[in-house]
N, C-alpha and C positions, 0 to 999 in steps of 0.2 A: 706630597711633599713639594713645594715650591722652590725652585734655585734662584738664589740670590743674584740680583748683577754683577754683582764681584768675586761669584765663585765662577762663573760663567767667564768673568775675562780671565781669571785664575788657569781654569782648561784653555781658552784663547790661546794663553802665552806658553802654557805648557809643552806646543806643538814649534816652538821658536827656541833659538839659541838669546836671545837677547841683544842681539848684533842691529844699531842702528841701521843696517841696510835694510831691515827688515818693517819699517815702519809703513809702506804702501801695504803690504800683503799683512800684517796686522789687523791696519784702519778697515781692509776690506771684509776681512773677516768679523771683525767687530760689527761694521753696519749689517753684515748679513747674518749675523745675528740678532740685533738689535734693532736694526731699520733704519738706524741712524747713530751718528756720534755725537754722546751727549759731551758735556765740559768734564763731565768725569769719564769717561772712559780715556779722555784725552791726555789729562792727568794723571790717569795711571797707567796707560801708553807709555808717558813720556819716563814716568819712575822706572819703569819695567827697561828701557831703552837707557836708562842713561843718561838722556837728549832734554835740553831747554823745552818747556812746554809750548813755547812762543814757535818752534819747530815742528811742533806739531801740528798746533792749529793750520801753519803758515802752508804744510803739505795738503792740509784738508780742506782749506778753503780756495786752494789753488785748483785743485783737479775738480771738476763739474759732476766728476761720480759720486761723492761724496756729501751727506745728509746731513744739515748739521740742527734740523728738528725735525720730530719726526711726522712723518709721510701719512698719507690718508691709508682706505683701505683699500683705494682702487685708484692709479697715474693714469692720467691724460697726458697721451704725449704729444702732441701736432709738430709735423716735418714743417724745416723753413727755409729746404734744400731748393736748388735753381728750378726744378722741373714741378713741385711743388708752389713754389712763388710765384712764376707762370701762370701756373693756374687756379689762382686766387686762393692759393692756400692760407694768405693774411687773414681770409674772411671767413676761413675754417679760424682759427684762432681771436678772433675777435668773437665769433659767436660762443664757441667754448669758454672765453673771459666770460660772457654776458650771463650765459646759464649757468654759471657756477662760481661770478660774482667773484673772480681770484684772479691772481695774474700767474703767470709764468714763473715757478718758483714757491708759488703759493699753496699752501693746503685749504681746505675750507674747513671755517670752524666747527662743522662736527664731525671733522677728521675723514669724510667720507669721501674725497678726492684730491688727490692730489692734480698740480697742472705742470709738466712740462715740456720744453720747446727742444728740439732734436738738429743738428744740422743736416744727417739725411738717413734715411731709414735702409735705401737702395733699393726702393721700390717707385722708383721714376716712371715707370709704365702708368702706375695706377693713382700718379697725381691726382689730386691733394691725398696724401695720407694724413688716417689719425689712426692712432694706436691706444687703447685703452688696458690696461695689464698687458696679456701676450696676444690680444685679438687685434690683426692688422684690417682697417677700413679703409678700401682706397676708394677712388673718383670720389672724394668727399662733395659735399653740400655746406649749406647753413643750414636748410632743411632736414639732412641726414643727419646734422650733430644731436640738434634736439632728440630727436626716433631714440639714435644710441642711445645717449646721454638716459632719458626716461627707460630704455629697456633694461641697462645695467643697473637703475634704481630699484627697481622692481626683482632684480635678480640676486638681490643683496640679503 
């Protein structure tokens, strides 16, 4: 038996009083169910709350935690923290644009990575970091992105 998306935000809401203070811890839970906030869930966020929908978007597209389509099946994340910039971390993230043809923010079109850019991971020892799902790679390369990059294909 399949659940529906809207019985799915239905339980979402069920664990909330309705109280617009409640719209970050909502949206959060919505995306980690969902993987992202589509324009309906947004909408009836905002039914459920109360609140102008234009409040809601304006919450979601404001915090950088927040999905608003959805995510591959594996993030690239590259650090572009001080100790990481140093040490040529741009060129970790230039090669990651090149083998996966997307920018920063980007999914690739067959959903199979996402790419995003971190301000620091606090793994400054092991500059450049890249971070793929929960697997931290430090003293990065351009060399070592490709390796990754092809290992986790293969591991999919």
């Amino acid at each position: 038996m399949d659940i529906r998306p809207k019985d799915l935000l239905v339980k979402i809401f069920s664990g909330f009083k309705g109280s617009p203070d409640e719209l970050i811890p909502i949206l959060e839970e919505a995306q980690n169910t969902f993987g992202y906030l589509s324009p309906e869930v947004m909408t009836e966020t905002a039914h459920f709350l109360k609140i102008p929908e234009g409040q809601v978007f304006g919450v979601a597209t404001f915090y950088a935690l927040f999905r608003l389509t959805p995510g591959g099946k594996k993030t690239v994340r590259v650090c572009r923290g001080t100790a990481c910039h140093v040490r040529r971390g741009a060129a970790i993230l230039q090669e990651v644009q090149k083998k996966l043809g997307i920018k920063p923010g980007q999914t690739t079109e067959d959903r199979e990575y996402s790419l995003e850019t971190i301000s620091c991971f606090g793994s400054c020892a092991m500059s450049p970091v890249m971070v793929v799902d929960k697997t931290v790679y430090g003293r990065m390369t351009p060399a070592r992105v490709n390796r990754i990059l092809s290992e986790t294909d293969k591991g999919s």
